[in-house]
Every structure is written in structure tokens, then in C-alpha cells.
PyMOL Python script that loads the backbone (N, CA, C, O; Angstrom):
from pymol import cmd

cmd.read_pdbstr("""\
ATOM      1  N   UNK A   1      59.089 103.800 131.172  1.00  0.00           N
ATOM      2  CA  UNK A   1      59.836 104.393 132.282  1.00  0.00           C
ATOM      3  C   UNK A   1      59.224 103.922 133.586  1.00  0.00           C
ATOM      4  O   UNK A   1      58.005 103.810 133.711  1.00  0.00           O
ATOM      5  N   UNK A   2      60.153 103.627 134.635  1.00  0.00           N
ATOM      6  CA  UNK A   2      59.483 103.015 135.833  1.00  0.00           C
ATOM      7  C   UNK A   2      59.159 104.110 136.462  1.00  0.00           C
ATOM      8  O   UNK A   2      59.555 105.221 136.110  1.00  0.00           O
ATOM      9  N   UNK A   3      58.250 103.850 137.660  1.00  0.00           N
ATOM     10  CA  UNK A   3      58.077 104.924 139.013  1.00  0.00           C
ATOM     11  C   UNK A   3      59.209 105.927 139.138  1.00  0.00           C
ATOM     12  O   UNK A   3      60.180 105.337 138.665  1.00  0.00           O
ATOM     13  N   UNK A   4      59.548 106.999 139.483  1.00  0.00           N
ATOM     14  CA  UNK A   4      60.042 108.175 139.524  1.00  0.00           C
ATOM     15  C   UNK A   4      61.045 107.633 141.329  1.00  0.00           C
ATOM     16  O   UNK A   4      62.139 108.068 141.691  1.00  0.00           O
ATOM     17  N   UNK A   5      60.204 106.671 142.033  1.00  0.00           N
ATOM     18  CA  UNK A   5      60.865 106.618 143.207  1.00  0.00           C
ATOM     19  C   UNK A   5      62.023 105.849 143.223  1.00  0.00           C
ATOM     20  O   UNK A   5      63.048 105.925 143.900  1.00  0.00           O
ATOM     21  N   UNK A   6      61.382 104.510 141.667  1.00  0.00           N
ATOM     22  CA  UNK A   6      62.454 103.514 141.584  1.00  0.00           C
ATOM     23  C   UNK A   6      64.139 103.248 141.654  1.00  0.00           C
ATOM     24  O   UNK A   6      64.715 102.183 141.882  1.00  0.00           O
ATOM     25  N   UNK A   7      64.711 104.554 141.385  1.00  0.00           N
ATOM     26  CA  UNK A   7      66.176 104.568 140.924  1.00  0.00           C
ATOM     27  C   UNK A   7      66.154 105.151 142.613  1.00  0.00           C
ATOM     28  O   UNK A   7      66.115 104.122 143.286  1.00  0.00           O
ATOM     29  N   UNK A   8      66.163 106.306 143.509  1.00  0.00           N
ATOM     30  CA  UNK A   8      66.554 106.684 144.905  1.00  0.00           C
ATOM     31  C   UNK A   8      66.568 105.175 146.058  1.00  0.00           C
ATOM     32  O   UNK A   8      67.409 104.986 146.936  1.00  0.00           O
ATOM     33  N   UNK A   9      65.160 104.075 145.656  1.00  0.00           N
ATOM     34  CA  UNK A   9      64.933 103.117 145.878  1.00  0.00           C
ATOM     35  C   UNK A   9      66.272 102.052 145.636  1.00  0.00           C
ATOM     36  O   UNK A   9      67.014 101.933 146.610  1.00  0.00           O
ATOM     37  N   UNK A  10      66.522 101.497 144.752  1.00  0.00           N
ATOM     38  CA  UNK A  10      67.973 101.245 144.285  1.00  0.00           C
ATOM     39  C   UNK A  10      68.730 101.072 145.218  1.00  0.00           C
ATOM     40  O   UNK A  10      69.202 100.149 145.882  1.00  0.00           O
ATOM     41  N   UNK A  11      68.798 103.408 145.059  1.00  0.00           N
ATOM     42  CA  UNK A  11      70.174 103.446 145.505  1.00  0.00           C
ATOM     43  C   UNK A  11      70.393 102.890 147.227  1.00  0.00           C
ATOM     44  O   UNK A  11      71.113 102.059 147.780  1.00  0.00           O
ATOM     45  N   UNK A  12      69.581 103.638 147.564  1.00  0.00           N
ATOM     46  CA  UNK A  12      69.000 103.185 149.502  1.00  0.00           C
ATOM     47  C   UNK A  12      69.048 101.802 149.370  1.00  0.00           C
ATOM     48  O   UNK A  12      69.001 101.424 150.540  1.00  0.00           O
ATOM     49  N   UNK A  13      69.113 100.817 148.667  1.00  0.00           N
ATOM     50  CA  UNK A  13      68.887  99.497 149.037  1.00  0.00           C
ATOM     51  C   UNK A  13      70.153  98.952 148.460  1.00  0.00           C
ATOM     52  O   UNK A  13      70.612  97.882 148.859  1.00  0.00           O
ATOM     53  N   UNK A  14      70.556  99.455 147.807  1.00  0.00           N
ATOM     54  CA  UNK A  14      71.947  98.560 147.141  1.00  0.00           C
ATOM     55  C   UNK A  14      73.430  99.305 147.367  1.00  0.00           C
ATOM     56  O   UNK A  14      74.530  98.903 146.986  1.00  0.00           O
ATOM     57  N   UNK A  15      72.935 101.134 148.487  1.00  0.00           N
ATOM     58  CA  UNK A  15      74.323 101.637 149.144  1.00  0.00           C
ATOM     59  C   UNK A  15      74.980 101.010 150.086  1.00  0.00           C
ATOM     60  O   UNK A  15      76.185 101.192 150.260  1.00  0.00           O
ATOM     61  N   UNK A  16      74.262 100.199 150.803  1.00  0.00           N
ATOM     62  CA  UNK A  16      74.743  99.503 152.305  1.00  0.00           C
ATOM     63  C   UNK A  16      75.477  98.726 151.846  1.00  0.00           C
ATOM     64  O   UNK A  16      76.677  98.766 152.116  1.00  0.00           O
ATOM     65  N   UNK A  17      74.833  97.611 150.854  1.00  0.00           N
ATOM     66  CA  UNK A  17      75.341  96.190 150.321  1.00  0.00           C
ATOM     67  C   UNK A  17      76.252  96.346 149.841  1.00  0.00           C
ATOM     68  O   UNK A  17      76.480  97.423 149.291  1.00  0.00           O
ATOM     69  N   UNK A  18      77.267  95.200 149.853  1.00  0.00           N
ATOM     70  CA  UNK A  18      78.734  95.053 149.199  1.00  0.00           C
ATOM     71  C   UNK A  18      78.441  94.039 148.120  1.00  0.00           C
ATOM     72  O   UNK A  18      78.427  92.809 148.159  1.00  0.00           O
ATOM     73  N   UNK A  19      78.185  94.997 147.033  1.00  0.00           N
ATOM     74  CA  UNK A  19      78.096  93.625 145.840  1.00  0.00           C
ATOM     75  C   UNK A  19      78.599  94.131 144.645  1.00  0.00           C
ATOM     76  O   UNK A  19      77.961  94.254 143.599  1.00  0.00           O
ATOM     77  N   UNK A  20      79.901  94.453 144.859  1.00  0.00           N
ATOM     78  CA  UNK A  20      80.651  94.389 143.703  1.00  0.00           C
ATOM     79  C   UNK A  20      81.203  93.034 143.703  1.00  0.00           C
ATOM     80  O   UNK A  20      80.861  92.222 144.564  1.00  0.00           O
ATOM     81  N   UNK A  21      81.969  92.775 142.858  1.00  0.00           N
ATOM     82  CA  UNK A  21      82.698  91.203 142.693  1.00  0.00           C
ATOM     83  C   UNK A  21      81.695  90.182 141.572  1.00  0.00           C
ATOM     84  O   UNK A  21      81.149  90.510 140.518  1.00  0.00           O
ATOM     85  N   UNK A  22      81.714  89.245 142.073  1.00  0.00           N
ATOM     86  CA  UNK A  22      81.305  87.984 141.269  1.00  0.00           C
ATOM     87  C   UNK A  22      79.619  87.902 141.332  1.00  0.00           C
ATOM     88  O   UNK A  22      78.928  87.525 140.386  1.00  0.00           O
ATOM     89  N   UNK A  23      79.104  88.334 142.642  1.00  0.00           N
ATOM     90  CA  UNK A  23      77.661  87.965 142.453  1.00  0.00           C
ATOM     91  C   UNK A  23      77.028  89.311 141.807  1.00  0.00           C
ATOM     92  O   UNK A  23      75.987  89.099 141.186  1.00  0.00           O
ATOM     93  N   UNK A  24      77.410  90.475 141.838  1.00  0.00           N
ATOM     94  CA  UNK A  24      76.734  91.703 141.372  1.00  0.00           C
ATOM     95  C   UNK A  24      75.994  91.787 139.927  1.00  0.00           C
ATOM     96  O   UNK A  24      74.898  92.326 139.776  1.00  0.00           O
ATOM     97  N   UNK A  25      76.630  91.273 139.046  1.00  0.00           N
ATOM     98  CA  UNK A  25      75.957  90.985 137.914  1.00  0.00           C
ATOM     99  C   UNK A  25      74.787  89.901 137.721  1.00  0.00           C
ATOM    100  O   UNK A  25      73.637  90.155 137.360  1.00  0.00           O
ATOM    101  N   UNK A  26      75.381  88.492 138.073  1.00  0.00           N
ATOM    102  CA  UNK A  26      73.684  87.802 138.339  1.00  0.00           C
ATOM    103  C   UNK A  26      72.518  88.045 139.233  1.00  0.00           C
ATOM    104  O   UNK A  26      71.310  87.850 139.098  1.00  0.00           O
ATOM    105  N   UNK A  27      73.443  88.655 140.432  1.00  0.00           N
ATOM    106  CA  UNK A  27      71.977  89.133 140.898  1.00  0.00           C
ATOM    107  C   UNK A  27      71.160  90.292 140.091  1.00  0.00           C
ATOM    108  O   UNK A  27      69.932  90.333 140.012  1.00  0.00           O
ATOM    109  N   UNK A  28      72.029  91.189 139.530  1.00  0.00           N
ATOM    110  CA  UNK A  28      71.649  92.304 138.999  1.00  0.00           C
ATOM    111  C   UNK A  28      70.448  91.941 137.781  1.00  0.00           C
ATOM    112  O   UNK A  28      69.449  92.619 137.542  1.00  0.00           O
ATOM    113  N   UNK A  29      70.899  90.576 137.053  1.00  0.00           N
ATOM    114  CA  UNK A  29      70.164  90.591 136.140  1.00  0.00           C
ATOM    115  C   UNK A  29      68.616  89.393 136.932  1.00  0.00           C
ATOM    116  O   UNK A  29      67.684  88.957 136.257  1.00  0.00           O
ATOM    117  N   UNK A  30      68.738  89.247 137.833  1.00  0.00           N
ATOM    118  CA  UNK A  30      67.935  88.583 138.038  1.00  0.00           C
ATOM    119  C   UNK A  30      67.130  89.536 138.697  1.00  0.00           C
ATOM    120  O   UNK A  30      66.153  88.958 139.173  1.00  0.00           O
ATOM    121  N   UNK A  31      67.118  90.888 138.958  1.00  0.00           N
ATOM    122  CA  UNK A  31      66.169  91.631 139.522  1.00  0.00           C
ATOM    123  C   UNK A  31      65.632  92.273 138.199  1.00  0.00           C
ATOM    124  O   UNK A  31      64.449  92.558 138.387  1.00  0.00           O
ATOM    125  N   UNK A  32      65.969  92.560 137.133  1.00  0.00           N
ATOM    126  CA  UNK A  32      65.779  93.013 135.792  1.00  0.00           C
ATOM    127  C   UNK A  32      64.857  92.328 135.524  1.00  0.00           C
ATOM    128  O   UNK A  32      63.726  92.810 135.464  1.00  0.00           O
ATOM    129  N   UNK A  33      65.088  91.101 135.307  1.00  0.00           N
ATOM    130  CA  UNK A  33      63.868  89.478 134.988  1.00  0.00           C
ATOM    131  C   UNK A  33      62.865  89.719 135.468  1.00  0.00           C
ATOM    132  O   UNK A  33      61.813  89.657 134.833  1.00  0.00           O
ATOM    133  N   UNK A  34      62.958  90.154 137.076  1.00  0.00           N
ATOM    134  CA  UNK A  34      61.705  89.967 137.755  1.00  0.00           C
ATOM    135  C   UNK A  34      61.084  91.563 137.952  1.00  0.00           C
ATOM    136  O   UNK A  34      60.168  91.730 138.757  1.00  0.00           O
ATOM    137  N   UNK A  35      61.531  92.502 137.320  1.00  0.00           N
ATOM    138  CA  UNK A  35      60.872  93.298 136.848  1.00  0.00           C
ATOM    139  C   UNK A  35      61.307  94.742 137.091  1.00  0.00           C
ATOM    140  O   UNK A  35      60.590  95.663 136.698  1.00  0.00           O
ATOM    141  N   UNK A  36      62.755  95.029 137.891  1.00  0.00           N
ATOM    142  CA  UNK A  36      63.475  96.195 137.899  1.00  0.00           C
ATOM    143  C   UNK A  36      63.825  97.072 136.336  1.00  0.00           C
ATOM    144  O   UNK A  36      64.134  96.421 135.338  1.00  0.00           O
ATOM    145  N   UNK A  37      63.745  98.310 136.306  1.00  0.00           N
ATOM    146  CA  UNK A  37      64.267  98.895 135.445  1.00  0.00           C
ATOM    147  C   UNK A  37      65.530  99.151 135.184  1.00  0.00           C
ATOM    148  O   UNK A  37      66.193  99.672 136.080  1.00  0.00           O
ATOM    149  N   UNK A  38      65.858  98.992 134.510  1.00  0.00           N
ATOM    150  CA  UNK A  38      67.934  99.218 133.807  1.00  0.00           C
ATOM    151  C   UNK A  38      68.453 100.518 134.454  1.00  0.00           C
ATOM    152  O   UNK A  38      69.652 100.616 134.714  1.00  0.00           O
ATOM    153  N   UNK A  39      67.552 101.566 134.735  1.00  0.00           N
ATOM    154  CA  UNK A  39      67.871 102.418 134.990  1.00  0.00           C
ATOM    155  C   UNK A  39      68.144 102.267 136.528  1.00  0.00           C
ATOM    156  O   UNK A  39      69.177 102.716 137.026  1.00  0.00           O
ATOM    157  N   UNK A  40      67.370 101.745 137.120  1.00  0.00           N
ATOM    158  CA  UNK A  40      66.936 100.985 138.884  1.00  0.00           C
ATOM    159  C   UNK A  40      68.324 100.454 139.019  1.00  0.00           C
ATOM    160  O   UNK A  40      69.215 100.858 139.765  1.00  0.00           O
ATOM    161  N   UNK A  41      68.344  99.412 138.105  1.00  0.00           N
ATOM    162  CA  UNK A  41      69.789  98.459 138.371  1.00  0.00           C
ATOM    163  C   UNK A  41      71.071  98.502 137.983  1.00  0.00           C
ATOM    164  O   UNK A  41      72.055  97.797 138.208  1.00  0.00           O
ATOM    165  N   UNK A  42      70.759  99.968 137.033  1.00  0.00           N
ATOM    166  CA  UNK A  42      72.202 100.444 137.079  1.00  0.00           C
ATOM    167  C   UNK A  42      72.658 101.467 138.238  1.00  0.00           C
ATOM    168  O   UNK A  42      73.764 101.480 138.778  1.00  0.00           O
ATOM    169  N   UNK A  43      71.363 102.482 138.557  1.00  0.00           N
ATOM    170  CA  UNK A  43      71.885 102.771 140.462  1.00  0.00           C
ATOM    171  C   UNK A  43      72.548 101.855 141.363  1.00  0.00           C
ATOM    172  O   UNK A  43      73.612 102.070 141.944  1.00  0.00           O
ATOM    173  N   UNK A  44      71.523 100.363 141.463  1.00  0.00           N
ATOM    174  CA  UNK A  44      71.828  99.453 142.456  1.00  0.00           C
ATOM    175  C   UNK A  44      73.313  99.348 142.656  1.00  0.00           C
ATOM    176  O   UNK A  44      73.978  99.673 143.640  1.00  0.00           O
ATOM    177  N   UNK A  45      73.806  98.664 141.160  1.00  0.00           N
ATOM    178  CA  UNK A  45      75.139  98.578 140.625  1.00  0.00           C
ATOM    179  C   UNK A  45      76.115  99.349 140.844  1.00  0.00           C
ATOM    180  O   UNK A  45      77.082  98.634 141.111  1.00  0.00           O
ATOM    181  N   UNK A  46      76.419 100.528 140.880  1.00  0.00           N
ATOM    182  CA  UNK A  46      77.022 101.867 141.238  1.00  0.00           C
ATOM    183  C   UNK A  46      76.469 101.764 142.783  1.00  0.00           C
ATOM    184  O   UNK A  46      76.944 100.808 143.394  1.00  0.00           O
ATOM    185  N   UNK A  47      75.793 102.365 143.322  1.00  0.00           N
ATOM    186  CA  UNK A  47      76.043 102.558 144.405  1.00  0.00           C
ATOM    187  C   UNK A  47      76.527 101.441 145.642  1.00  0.00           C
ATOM    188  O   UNK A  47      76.860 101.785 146.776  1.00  0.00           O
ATOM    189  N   UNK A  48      76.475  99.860 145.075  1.00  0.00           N
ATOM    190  CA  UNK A  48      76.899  99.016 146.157  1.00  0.00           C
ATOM    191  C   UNK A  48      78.529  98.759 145.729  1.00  0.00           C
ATOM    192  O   UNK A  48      79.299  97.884 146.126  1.00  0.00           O
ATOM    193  N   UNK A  49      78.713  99.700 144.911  1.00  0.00           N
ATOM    194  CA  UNK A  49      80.277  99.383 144.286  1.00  0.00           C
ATOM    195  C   UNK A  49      81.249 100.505 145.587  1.00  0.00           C
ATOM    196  O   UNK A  49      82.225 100.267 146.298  1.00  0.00           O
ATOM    197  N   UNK A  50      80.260 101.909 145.374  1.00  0.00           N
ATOM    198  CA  UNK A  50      81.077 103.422 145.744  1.00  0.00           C
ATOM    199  C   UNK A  50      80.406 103.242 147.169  1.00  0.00           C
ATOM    200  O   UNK A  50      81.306 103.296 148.008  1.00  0.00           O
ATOM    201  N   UNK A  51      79.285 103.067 147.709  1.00  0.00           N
ATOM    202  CA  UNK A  51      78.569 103.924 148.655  1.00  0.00           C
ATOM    203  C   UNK A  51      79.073 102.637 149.648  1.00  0.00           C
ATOM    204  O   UNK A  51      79.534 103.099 150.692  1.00  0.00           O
ATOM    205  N   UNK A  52      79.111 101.237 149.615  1.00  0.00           N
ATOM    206  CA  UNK A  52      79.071 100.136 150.422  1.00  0.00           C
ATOM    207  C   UNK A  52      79.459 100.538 151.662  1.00  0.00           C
ATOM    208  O   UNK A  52      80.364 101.365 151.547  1.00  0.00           O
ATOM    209  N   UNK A  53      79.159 100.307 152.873  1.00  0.00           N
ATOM    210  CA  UNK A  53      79.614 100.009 154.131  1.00  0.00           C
ATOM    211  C   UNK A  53      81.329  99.378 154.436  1.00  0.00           C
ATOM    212  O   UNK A  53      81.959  99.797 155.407  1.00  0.00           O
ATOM    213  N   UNK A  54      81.750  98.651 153.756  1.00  0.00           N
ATOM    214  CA  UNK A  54      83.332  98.308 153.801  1.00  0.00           C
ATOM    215  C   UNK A  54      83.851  99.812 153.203  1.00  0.00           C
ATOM    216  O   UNK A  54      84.407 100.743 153.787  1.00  0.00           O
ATOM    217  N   UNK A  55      83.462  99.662 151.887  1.00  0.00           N
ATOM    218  CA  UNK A  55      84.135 101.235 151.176  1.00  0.00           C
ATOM    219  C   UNK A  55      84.092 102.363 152.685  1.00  0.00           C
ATOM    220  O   UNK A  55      85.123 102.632 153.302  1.00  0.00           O
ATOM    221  N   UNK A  56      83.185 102.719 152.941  1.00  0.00           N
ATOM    222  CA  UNK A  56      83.152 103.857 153.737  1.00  0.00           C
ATOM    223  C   UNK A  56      84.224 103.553 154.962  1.00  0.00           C
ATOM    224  O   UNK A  56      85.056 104.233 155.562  1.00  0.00           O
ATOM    225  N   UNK A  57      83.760 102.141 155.024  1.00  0.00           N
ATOM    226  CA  UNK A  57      84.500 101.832 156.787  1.00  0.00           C
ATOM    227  C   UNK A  57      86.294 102.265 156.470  1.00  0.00           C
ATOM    228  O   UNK A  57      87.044 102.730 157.328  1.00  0.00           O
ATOM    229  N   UNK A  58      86.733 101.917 154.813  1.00  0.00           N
ATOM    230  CA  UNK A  58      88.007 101.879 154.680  1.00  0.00           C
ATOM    231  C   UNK A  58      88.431 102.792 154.648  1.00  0.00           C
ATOM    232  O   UNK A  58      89.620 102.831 154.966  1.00  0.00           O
ATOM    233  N   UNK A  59      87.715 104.159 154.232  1.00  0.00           N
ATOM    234  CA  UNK A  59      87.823 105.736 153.990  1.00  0.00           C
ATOM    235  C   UNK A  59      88.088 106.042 155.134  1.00  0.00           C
ATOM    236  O   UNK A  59      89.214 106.492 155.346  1.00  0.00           O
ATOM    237  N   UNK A  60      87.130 105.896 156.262  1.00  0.00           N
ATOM    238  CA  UNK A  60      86.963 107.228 157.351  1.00  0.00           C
ATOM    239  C   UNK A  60      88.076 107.593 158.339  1.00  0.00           C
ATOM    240  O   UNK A  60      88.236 108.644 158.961  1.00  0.00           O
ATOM    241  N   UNK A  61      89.125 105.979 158.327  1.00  0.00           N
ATOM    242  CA  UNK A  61      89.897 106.365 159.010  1.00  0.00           C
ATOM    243  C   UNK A  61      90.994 107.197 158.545  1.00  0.00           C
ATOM    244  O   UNK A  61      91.960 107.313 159.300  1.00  0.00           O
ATOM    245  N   UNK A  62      91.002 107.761 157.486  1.00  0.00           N
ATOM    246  CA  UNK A  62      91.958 108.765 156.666  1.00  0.00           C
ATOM    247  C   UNK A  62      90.915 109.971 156.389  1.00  0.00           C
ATOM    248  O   UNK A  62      91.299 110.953 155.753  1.00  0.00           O
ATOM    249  N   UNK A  63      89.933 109.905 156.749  1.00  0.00           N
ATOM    250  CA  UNK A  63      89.205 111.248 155.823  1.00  0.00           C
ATOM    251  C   UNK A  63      88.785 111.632 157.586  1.00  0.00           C
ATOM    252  O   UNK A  63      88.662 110.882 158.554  1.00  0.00           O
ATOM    253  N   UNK A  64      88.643 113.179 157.442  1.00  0.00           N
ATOM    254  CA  UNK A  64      88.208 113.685 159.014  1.00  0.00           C
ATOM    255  C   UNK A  64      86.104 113.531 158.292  1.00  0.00           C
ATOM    256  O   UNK A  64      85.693 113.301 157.155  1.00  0.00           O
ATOM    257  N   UNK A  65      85.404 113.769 159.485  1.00  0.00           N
ATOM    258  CA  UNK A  65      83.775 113.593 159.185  1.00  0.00           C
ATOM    259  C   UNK A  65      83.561 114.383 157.794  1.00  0.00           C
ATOM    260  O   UNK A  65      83.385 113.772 156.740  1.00  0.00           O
ATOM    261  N   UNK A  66      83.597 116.156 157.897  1.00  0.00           N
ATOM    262  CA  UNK A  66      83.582 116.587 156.765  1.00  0.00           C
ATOM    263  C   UNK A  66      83.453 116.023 155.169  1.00  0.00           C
ATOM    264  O   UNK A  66      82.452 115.882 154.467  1.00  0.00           O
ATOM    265  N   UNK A  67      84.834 115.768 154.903  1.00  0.00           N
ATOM    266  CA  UNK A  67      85.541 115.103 153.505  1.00  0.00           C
ATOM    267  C   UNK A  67      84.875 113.330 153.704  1.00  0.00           C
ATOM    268  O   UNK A  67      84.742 112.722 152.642  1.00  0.00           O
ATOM    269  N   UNK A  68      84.587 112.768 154.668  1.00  0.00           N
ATOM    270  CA  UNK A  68      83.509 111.773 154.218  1.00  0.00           C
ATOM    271  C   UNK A  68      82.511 111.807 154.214  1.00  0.00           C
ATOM    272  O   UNK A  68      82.008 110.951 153.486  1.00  0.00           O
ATOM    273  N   UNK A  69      81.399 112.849 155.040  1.00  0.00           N
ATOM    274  CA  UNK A  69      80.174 112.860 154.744  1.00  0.00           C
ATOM    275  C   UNK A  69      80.074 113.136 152.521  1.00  0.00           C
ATOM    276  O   UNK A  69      79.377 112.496 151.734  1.00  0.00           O
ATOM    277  N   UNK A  70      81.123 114.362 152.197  1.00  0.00           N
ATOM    278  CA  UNK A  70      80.941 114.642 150.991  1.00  0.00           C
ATOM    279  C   UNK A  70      81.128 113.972 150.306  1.00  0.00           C
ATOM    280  O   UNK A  70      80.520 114.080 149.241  1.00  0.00           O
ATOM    281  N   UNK A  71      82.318 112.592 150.534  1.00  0.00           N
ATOM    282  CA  UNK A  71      82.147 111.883 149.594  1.00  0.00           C
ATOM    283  C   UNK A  71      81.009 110.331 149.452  1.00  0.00           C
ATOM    284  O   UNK A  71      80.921 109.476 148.572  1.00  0.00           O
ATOM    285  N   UNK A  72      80.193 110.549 150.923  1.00  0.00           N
ATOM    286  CA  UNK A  72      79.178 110.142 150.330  1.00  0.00           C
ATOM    287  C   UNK A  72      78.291 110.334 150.008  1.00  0.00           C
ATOM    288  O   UNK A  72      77.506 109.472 149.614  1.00  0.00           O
ATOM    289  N   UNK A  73      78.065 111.569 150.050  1.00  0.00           N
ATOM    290  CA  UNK A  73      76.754 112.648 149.231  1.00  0.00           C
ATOM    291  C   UNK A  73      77.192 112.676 147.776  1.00  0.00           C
ATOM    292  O   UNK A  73      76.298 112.699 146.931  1.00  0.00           O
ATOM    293  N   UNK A  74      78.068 112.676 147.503  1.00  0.00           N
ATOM    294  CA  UNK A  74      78.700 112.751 145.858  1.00  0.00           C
ATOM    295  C   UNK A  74      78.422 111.096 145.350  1.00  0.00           C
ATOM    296  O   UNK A  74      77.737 110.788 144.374  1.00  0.00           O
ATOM    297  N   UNK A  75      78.952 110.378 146.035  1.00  0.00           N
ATOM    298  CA  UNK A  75      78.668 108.477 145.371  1.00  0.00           C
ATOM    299  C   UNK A  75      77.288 108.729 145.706  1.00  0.00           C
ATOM    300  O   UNK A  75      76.781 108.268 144.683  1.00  0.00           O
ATOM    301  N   UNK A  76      76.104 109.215 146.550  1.00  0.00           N
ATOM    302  CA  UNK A  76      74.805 108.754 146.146  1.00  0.00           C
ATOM    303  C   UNK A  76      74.496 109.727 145.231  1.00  0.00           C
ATOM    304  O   UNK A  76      73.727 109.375 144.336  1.00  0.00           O
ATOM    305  N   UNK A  77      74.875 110.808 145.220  1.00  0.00           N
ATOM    306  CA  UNK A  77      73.637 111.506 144.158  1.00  0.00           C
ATOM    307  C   UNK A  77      74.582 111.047 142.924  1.00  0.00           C
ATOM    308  O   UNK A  77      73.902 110.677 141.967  1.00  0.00           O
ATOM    309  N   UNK A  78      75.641 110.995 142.758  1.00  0.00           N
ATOM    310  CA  UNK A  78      76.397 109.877 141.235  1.00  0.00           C
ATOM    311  C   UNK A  78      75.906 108.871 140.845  1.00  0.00           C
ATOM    312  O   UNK A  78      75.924 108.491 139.675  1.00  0.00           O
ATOM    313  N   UNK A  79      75.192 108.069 142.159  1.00  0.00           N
ATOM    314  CA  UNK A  79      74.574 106.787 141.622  1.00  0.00           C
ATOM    315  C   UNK A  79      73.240 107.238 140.782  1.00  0.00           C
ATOM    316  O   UNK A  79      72.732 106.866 139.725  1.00  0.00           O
ATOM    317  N   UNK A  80      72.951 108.145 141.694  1.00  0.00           N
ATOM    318  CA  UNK A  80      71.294 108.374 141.116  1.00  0.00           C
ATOM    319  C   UNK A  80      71.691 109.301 139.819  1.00  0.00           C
ATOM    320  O   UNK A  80      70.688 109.223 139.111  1.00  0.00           O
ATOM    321  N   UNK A  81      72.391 109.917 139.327  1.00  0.00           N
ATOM    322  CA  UNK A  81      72.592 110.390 138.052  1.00  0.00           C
ATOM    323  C   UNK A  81      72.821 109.604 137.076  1.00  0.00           C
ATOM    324  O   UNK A  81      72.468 109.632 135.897  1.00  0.00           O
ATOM    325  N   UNK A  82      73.702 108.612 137.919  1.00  0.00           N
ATOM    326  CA  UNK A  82      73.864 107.090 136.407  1.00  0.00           C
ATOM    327  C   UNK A  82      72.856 106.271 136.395  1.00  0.00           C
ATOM    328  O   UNK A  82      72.765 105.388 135.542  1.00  0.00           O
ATOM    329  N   UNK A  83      71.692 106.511 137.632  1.00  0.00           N
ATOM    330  CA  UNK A  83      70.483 105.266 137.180  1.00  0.00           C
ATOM    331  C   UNK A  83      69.786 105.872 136.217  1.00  0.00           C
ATOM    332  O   UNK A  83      69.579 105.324 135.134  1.00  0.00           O
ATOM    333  N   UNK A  84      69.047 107.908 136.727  1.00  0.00           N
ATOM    334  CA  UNK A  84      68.330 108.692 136.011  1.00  0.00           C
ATOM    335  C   UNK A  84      69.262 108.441 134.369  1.00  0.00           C
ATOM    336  O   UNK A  84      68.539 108.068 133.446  1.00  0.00           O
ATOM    337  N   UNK A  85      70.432 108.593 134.113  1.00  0.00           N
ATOM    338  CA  UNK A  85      70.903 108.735 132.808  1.00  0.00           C
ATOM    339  C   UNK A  85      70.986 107.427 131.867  1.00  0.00           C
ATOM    340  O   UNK A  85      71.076 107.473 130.640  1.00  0.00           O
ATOM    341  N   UNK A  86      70.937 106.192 132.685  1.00  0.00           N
ATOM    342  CA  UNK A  86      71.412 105.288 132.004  1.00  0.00           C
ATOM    343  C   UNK A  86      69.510 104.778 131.652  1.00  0.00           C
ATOM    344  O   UNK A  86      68.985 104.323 130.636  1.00  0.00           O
ATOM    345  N   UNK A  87      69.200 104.968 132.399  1.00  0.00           N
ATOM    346  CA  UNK A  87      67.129 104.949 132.487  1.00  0.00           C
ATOM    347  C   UNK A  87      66.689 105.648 131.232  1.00  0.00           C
ATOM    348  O   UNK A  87      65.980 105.154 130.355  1.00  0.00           O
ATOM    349  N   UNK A  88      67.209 106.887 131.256  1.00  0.00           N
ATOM    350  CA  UNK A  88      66.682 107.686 130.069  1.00  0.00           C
ATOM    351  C   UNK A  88      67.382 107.449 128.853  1.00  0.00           C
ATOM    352  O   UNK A  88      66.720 107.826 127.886  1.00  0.00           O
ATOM    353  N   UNK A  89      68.442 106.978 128.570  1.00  0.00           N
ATOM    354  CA  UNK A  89      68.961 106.103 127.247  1.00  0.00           C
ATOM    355  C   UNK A  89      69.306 105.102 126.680  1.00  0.00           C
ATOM    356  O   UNK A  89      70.084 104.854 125.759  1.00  0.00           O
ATOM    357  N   UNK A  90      68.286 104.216 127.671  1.00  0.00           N
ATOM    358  CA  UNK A  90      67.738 102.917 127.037  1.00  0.00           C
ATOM    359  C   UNK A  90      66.919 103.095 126.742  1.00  0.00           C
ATOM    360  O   UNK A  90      66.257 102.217 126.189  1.00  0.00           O
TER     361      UNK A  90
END
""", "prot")
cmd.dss("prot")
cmd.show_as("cartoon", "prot")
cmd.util.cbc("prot")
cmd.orient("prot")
């Protein structure tokens, strides 16, 4: 099991980024190689899919502050439930 900080780490580093599409998987596995946990890089994965900066930018102009702050408190602590869950059953 990695560091306890590793998966929140992840998520903070891979919510901003837009890397769903074509590069998300090789990069993904190339941080695995060099020594991320499955659990780490399945946060990363999830949260640059839900939490990204485009995603949000495309939301807010339909959602008032409220209903988007929550839905990005829900995509990060979701990410960090699928890194903690997917971490603990591998």
C-alpha cells in the first residue's frame, strides 16, 4: 500500500488537467512504471476526466455557484473513493 497522502495527491494534480482522450492511458501507465500506485492512478484517471478545468468551465455557465461548488466536491471526494477503493482491491 502506498503513502496514505498518495491518492488526495493524484487527485490535486490530475483535477486541473484535461486528460481524458488518447493520452490518459499511456501516460497513466507510465506513472505506474515509474512507481505510482493503481490506486494513485486510478484517482489521477477519474478526477482529470470529472474535476478538469474545461469540464467545470462548461458547467458553470448553467449551474448558479452553489450546484457547482457541489458538484465539485462530489467529483473530488468520488475520485478519492475510486483511488482509496480501487487501491484496496488490487
Amino acid at each position: 500500500m502506498a503513502d496514505w497522502w498518495a491518492i488526495p495527491a493524484a487527485v490535486f494534480v490530475g483535477a486541473p488537467a484535461y486528460i481524458d482522450g488518447y493520452a490518459a492511458l499511456p501516460l497513466t501507465r507510465g506513472l505506474i512504471e515509474n512507481g505510482m500506485s493503481e490506486g494513485a492512478a486510478m484517482a489521477f484517471l477519474v478526477s482529470g476526466g470529472v474535476v478538469s478545468i474545461w469540464g467545470a468551465m462548461a458547467i458553470a455557465p448553467v449551474l448558479k455557484l452553489k450546484p457547482l461548488l457541489l458538484y465539485l466536491l462530489l467529483a473530488v471526494l468520488g475520485s478519492l473513493a475510486a483511488g482509496y477503493a480501487f487501491g484496496w482491491a488490487v
